[in-house]
C-alpha positions in Angstrom: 81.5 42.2 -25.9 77.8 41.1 -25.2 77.6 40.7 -29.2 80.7 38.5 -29.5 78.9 36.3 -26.3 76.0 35.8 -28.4 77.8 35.0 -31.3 79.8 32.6 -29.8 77.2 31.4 -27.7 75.2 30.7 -31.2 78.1 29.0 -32.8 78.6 26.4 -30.1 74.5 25.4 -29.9 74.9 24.9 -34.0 78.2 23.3 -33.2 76.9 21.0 -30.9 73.6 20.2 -33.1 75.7 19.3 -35.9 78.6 17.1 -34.2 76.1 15.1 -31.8 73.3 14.4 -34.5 71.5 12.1 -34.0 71.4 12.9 -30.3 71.5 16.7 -29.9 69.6 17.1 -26.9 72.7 15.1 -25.0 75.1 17.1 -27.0 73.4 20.3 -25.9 73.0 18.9 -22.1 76.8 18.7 -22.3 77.4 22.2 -23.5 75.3 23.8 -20.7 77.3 21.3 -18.0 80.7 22.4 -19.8 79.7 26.7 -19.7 78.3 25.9 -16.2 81.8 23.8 -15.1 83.7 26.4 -16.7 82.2 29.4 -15.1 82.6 28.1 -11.9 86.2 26.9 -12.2 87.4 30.4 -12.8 86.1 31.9 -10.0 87.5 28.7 -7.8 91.1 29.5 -9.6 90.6 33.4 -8.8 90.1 32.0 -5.1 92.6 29.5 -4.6 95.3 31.8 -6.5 94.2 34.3 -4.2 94.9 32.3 -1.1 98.7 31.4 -3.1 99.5 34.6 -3.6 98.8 36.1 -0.8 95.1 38.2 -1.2 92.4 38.9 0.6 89.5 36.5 -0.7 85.9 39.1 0.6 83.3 37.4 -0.3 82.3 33.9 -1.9 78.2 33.3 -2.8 78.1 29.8 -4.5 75.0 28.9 -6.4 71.5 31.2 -7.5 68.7 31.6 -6.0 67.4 32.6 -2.4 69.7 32.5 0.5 70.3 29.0 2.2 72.7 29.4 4.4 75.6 31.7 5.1 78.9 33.3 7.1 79.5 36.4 8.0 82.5 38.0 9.6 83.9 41.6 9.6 86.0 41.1 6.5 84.2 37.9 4.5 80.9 36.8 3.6 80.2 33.6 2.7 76.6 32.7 1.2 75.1 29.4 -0.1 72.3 29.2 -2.0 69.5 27.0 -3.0 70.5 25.9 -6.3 74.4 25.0 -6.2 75.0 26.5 -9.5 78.1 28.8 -10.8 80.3 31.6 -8.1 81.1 34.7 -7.4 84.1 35.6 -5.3 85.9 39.0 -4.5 89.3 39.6 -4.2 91.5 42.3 -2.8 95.1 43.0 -1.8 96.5 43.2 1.6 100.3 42.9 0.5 102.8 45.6 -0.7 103.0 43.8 -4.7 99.2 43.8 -5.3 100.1 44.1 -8.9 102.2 41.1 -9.1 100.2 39.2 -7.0 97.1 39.7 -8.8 98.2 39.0 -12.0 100.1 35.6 -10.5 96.3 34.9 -9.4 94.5 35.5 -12.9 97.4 33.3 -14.3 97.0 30.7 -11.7 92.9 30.8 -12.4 93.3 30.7 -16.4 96.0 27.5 -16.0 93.0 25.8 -14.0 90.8 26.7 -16.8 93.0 25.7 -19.6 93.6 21.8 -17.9 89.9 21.4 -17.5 89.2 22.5 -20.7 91.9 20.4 -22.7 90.4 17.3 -20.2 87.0 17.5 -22.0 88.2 16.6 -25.4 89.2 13.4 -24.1 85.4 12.7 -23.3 84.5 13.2 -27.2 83.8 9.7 -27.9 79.7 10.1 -26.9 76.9 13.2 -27.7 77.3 14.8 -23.7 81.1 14.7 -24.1 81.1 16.6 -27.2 79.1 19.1 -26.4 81.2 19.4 -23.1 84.2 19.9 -24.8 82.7 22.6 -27.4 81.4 24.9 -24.5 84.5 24.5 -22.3 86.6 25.5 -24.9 84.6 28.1 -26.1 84.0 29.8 -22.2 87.5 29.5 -22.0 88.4 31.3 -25.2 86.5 33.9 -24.0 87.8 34.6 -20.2 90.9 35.2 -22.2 89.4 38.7 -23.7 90.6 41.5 -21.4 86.7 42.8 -20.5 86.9 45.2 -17.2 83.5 46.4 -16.7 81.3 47.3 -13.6 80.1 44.5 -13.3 82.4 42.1 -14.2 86.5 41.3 -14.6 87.8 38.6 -17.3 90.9 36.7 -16.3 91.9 38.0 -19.4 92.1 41.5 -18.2 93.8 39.8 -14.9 97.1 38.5 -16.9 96.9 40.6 -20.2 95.1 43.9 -19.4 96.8 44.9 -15.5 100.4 45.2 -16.4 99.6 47.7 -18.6 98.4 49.9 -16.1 100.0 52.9 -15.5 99.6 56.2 -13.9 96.9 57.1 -10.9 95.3 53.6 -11.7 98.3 51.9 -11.0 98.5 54.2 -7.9 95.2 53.2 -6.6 96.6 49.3 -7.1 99.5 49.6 -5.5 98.3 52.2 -2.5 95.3 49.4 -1.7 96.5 47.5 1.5 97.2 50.8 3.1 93.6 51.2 2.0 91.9 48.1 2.6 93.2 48.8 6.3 91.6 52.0 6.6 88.6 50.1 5.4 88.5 47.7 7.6 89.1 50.0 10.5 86.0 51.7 9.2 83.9 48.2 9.3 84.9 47.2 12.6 83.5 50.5 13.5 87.3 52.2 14.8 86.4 55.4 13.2 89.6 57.7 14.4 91.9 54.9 13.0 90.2 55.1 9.5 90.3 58.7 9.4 94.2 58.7 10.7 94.8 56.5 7.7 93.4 58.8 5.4 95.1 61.3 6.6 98.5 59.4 5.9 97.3 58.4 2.3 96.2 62.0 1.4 99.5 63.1 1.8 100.8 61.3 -0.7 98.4 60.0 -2.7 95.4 63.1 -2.8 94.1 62.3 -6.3 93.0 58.1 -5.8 89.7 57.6 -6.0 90.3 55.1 -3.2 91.4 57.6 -0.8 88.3 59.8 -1.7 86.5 56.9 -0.9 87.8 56.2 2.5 86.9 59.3 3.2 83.2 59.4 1.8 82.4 56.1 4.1 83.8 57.3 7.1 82.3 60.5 6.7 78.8 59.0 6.5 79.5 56.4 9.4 79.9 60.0 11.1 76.6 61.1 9.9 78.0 63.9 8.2 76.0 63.4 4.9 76.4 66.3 3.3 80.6 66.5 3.7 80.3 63.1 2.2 78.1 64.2 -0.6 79.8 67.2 -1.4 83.2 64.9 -1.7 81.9 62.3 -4.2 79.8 65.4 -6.2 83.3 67.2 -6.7 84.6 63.4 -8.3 82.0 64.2 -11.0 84.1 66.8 -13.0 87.5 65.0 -12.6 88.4 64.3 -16.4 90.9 61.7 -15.5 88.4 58.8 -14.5 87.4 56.3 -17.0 83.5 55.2 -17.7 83.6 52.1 -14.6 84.7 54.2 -12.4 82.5 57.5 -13.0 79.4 54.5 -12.7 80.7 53.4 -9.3 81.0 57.6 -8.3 77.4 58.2 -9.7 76.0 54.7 -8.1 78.1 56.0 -4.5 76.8 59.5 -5.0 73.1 58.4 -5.5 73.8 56.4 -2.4 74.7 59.0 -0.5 72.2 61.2 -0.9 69.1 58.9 0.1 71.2 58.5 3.4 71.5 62.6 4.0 67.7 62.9 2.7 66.7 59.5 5.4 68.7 61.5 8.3 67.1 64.7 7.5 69.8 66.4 6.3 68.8 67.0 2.6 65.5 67.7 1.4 63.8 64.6 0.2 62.5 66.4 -3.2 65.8 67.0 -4.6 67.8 64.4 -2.9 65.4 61.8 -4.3 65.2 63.1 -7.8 69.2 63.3 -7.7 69.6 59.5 -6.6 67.0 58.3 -9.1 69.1 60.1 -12.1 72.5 59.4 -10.7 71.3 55.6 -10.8 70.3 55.9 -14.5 73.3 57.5 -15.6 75.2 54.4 -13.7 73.3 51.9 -15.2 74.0 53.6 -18.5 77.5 53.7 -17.9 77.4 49.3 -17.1 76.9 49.3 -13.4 75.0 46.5 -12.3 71.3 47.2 -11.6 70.6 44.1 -8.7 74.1 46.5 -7.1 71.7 49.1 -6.0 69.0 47.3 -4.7 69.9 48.9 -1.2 69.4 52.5 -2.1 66.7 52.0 -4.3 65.0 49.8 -0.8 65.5 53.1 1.1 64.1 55.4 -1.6 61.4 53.3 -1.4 60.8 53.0 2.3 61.2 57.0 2.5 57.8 57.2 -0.8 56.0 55.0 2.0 56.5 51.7 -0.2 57.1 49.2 2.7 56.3 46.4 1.1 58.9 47.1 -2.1 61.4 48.8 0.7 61.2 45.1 2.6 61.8 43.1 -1.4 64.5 45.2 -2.5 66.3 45.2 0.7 65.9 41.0 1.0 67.7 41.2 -2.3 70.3 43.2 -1.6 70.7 41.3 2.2 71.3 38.4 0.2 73.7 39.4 -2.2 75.4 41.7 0.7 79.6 41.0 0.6 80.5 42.3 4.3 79.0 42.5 7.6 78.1 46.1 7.6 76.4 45.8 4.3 74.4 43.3 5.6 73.4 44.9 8.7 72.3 48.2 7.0 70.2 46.3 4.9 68.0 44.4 7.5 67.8 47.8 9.5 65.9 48.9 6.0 63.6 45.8 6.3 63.3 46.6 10.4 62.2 50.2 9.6 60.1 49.1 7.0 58.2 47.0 9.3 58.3 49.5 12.1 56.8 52.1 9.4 53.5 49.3 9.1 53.6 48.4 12.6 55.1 45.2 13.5 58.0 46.4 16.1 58.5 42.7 17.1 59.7 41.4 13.7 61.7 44.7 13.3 63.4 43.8 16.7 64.6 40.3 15.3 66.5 42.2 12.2 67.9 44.4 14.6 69.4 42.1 16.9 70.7 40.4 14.2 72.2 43.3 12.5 73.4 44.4 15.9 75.3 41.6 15.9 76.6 42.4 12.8 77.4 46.1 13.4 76.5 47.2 16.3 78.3 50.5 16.0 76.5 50.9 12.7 74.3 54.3 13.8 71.6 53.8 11.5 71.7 50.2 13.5 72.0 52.1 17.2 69.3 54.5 16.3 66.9 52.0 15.3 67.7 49.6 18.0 67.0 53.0 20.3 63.7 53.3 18.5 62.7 50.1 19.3 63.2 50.4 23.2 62.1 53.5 23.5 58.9 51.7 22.1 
């Protein structure tokens, strides 16, 4: 697919240079505006269909760049950034008919997409206009390719590639509100009602990788690393998941075991050496390298890098979709600055994520730390 990108990508620059001359630098102007404008409106459709149709929109980070300004509640993040360009959003379903209602959305987003993009060719009469029109159309073309990767979901896939699900897949689709509600029982820190909702989906659905999840993160919120890691090792041999999801149960496992080797419980040679080639296997696989800035922050703070610990964690802070996410990651930049001295900037990040997840007890122990100090 990243071929056909180029390819396409190539076509529409030549297209543009030859139907604007003599004024190709305002035809090519106008194809970075249209792929910008048509970016962005798919992810607005994916979030307004999601509010129609009755899912959960999780996160919403508008624009590139450092961190401006931005939201965050249990459930939702919402970040703003310097430069106002292109959107990511995150949907999930809360709704018996997730199905249904997620395809209903990916239709709703590609309709959006389709209006814009027929609108341009009525602004062919100048250079900008053309080249609007070309890029538009061409962006558009291609959300229509069913692509479900790691790190990214056509609206193609949306309305041409989810009804065809069948089998534990559509299992873990249809079995996500009872979920999502475990999950957020787990980020609002209400342990024993995430656990009793695990307990009611593994009786009848003991095979989704969702479930297995549930259970991983609650485990670890439990500081019981090694039951975790022992769960999402035993995912590895399961023959039934495809190559996205065996890069989100390496990326999870490597995760996993940098916690149990931070708390003490695993020793830091092998856990280390295990999370650095669990993370290359995932990236191999498509996952998303800038995904795993959090672990890769702790692997460094544990090698004594505070300085790299304190970057990658910034990133990953940034870029964080929920609350607890967020927290964990300023309580790697607070440790990293308790490791080099500074307990008063490492009390600021932990009051803040305090107030993020104060349950959080890599957040209690380093707010502990701190007063004991």
């Amino acid at each position: 697919m990243t071929v056909v990108r180029w390819v396409v990508t190539a076509l529409v620059v030549a297209g543009t240079i030859a139907w604007t001359f003599p004024d190709p630098l305002a035809g090519l102007a106008g194809a970075l505006a249209g792929l910008l404008l048509e970016l962005t409106l798919a992810q607005a459709g994916l979030a307004l269909g999601a509010v129609l149709f009755g899912l959960r929109v999780t996160h919403v980070i508008i624009g590139v760049g450092g961190e401006l300004k931005s939201w965050t509640r249990t459930h939702q993040r919402i970040v703003l950034r310097t430069l106002p360009v292109l959107a990511t959003i995150g949907i999930t379903g809360l709704k018996p008919g997730v199905r249904r209602r997620t395809v209903l959305t990916g239709a709703f987003a590609i309709l959006l997409c389709a209006v814009v993009a027929a609108a341009t060719w009525l602004a062919t009469g100048a250079a900008f206009g053309k080249g609007l029109a070309l890029a538009t159309t061409a962006c558009f073309l291609l959300q229509l390719v069913p692509v479900e990767k790691p790190g990214h979901t056509s609206l193609g896939w949306f309305v041409f590639g989810l009804p065809k699900l069948t089998g534990r897949r559509l299992g873990e689709l249809e079995a996500r509100p009872q979920v999502v509600a475990g999950m957020d029982a787990y980020h609002r820190g209400d342990l024993d009602e995430a656990e009793r909702i695990h307990e009611e989906l593994v009786r009848d659905h003991p095979d989704l990788l969702t479930v297995v999840g549930l259970k991983v993160v609650t485990a670890c919120a439990r500081e019981q690393y090694l039951e975790a890691l022992q769960t999402v090792v035993g995912l590895s041999g399961r023959r039934d998941l495809g190559t996205r999801e065996m890069a989100f149960v390496m990326a999870t496992t490597a995760a996993v075991a940098v916690a149990a080797v931070e708390a003490g419980q695993f020793p830091a040679e092998v856990g280390l050496e295990t999370a650095k080639s669990m993370l290359a296997n995932a990236y191999e696989a498509g996952y998303p390298k800038h995904r795993s800035n959090g672990v890769l922050a702790v692997i460094a703070l544990i090698e004594g890098d505070t300085a790299k610990a304190r970057q990658l964690a910034g990133y990953a802070a940034e870029s964080s979709e929920n609350a607890l996410d967020r927290a964990d990651e300023l309580i790697t930049i607070a440790r990293a600055w308790m490791a080099d001295g500074n307990n008063a900037k490492a009390r600021e990040l932990t009051a803040e994520a305090t107030g993020l997840a104060g349950w959080s007890p890599r957040v209690a122990a380093t707010r502990a730390r701190l007063e004991i100090s």
